[in-house]
N, C-alpha and C positions, 0 to 999 in steps of 0.2 A: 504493500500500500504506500509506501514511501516515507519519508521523514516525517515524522510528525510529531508534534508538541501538542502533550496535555498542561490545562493550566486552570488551576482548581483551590479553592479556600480549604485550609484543614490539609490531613495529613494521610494521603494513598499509603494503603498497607500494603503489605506486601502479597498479602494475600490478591489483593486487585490488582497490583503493580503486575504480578505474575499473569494473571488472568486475562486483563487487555493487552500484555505482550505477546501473548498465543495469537492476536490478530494482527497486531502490529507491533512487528519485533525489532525498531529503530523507534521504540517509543521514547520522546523526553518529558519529564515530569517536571512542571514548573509548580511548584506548591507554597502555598504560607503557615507552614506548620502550627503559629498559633494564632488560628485565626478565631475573634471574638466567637466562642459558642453558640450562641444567641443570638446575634447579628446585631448586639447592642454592645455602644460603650456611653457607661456617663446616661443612660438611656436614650441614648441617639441612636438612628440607622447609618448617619451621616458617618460618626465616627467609629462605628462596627466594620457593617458591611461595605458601605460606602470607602469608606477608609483601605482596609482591607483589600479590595479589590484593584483600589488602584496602585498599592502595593505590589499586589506579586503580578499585576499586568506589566509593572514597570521591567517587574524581576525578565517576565519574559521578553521584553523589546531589547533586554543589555543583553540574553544570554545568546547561546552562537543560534546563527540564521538556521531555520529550519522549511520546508517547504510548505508546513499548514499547522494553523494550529487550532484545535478545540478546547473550549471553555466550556468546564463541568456544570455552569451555570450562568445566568444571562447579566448579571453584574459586572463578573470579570470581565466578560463577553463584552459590554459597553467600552469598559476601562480598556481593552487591547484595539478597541477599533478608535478610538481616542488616541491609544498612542502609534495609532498607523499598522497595526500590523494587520496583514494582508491574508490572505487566503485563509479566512476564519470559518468557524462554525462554529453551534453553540448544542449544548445540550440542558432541557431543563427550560419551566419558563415562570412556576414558581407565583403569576401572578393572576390574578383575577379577572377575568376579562373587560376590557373596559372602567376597569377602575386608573387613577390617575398613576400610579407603578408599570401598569400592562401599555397605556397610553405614550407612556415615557418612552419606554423598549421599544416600540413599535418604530416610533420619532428615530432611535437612535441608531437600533440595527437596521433598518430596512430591508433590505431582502437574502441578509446573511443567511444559509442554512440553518436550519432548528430543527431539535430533533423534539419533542412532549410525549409526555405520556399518558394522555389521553385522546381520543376523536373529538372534541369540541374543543380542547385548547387550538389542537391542530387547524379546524376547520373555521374558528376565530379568527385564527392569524391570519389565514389564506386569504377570509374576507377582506382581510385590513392591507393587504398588499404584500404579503411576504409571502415566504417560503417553509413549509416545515412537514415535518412525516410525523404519524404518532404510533409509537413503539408501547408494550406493554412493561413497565418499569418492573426490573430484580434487581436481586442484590445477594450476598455470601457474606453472613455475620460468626461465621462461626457456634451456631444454636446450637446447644446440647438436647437430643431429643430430650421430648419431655417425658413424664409418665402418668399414666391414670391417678384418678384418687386413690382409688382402691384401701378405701377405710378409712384414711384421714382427712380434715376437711378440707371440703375444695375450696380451694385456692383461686381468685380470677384476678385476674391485670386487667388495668388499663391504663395505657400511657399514650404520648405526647400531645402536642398543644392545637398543631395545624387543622384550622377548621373546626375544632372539636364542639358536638352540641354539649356547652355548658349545662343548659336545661336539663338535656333529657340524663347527663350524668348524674346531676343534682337528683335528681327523680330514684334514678338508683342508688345512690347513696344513699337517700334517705330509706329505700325500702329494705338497704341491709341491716341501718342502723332502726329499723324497726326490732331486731334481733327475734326474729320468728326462727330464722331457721339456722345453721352453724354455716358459719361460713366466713372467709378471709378476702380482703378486698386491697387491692394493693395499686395504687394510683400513682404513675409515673411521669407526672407533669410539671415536678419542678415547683409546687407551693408547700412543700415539708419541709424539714420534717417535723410531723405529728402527727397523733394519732386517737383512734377511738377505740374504747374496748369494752362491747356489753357482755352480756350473760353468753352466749350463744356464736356472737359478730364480732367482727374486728374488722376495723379498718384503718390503714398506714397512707397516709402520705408521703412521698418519695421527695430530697428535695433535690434542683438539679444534680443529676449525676454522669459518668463519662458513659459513652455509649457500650462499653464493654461489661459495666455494672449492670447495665439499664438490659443490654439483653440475657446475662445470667440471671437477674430478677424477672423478666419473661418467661423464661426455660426451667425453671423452679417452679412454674404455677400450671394449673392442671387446665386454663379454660381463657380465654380472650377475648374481652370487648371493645369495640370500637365503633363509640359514637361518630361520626362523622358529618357533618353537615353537609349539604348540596350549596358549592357557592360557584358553579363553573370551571373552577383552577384540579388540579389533583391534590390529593390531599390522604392521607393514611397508607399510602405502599409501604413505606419502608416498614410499619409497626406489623403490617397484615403481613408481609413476605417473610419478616424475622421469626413470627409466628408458624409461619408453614414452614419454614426450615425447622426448627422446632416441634415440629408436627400438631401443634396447636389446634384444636378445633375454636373457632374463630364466630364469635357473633356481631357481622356488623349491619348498618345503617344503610337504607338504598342511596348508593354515592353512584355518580357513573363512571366515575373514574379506579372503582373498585369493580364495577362489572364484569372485565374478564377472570380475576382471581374465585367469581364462582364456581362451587364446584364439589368435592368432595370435602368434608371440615369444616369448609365455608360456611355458614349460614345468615339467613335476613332477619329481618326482625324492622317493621314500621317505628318509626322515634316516638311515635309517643304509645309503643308498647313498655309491659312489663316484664325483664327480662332474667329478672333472678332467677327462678324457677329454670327457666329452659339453660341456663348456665351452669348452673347445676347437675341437670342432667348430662350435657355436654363434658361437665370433668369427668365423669366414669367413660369415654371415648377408650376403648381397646388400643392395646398397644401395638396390635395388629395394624388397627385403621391410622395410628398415628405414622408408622412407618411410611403405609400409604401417601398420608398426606406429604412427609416426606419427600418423598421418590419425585412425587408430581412437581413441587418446588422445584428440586436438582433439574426435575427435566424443561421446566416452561418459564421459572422464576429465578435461578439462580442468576449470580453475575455473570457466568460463561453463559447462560442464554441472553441476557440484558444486553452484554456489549457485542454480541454478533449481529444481536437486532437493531442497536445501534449503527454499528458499521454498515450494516446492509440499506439503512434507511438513508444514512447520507449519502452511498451512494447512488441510490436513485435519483440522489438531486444535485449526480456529478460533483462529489465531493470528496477527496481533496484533486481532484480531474488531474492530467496528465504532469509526471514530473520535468520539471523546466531544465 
């Protein structure tokens, strides 16, 4: 595929570094190892992600020429066409359509390649004068399968922030701490930590933690929730995929940009259902069907499936085109 530069906030493992060189094996990784978590500093975006990005774009316009470079997401993506560099692509879009963020990117990248992961981010863009493919987003967290309840109490997660229906969390929270029935509730979004503990219920709040914590505290629990709200952008792959690598059985919220992940594990549940009961049931999940669900991740969700469906999509749209 030829020279090419990745250029990305945060810190490619090696595990992915390995996994996208399977496709492109003169890959250079341009990275800001410590890039604000949160994409805040001070409570700014300005001085997070903003900041940040024009940071390691810099890093990539000093380091040696390469023939094309892709940005893991569409701020660095600005910041490198800012500072001139050329035969770009972007992957990720991260924004809501038509809100004043999505308006911005449009303004900035024009018709740079994009790759979303969703069909209406994609078919947004298109409207709006650009270019983009939508791939089904994976990823490879290193998930320790999980295991049934199998006599102890289940245990459910739910974590991160993007999108998340507040409400209909609240809704469930309150009906654990109804403490009707025994059960562990463990909340991964960063306002802990604390906690509650009735007769019967418990419930933990998690407070920011490193993504390595965050998915051993998934893979520890026997059932997964995932409110998600409908706002047009994507929103919950990464929690829902770390889960099916996990072999997680999985209750989430009608998203469309969770639609393809239906399927075996999977399951729906309307937002202003009541979902304790059937999450429960779901911890007793065989560890039979959890292998399954497994298997299915490795084979449609992991990052070796992700970044070929990546590759394959930019090239549809003659990307990185012939080496000069």
């Amino acid at each position: 595929m030829g020279d090419i530069r990745m250029v990305m906030l945060g810190r490619l493992s090696d595990r992915s570094r390995q996994e996208w060189s399977r496709r492109v094996p003169d890959l250079d990784v341009i990275e800001l190892a410590h890039a604000a978590p949160s994409g805040l500093r001070l409570g700014r975006r300005a001085l997070g992600i903003g900041a940040d990005s024009m940071a390691v774009a810099l890093k990539a316009r000093l380091a040696r020429p390469a023939h094309a470079t892709v940005a893991m997401s569409p701020w660095p993506g600005v910041a490198c066409r800012m500072f001139g560099i050329k035969n770009l692509a972007i992957v990720g879009l991260y924004a809501q359509p038509h809100s004043k963020p999505w308006d911005f990117l449009v303004r900035k990248l024009g018709d740079t390649p994009l790759v979303v992961t969703s069909e209406r981010e994609a078919s947004d863009w298109v409207a709006a004068g650009g270019r983009a493919r939508p791939v089904v987003w994976g990823g490879t967290f290193g998930s320790a399968l999980s295991k049934p309840k199998s006599g102890s109490v289940p245990r459910v997660f739910v974590g991160g922030t993007s999108d998340r229906d507040g409400r209909a969390l609240g809704r469930f929270v309150e009906s654990v701490m109804g403490d009707r029935v025994a059960v562990e509730l463990v909340i991964a979004n960063g306002s802990g930590p604390r906690q509650w503990v009735g007769r019967r219920s418990r419930v933990e709040w998690l407070p920011y933690i490193p993504q390595s914590q965050f998915i051993a505290a998934l893979s520890r629990s026997h059932a997964v929730y995932l409110p998600v709200r409908e706002t047009g952008r994507s929103a919950g792959q990464m929690v829902l995929v770390a889960s099916m690598e996990a072999g997680l059985p999985t209750l989430i919220h009608p998203n469309e940009s969770l639609q393809p992940y239906h399927g075996e594990g999977i399951e729906c549940v309307d937002a202003v259902g009541h979902p304790l009961d059937r999450l429960i049931r779901m911890a007793d999940t065989t560890e039979d069907v959890r292998r399954s669900i497994r298997k299915r991740w490795e084979r449609d969700f992991s990052l070796r499936a992700f970044s070929s469906n990546v590759l394959d999509a930019l090239g549809q749209m003659d990307w990185p085109g012939s080496i000069r």
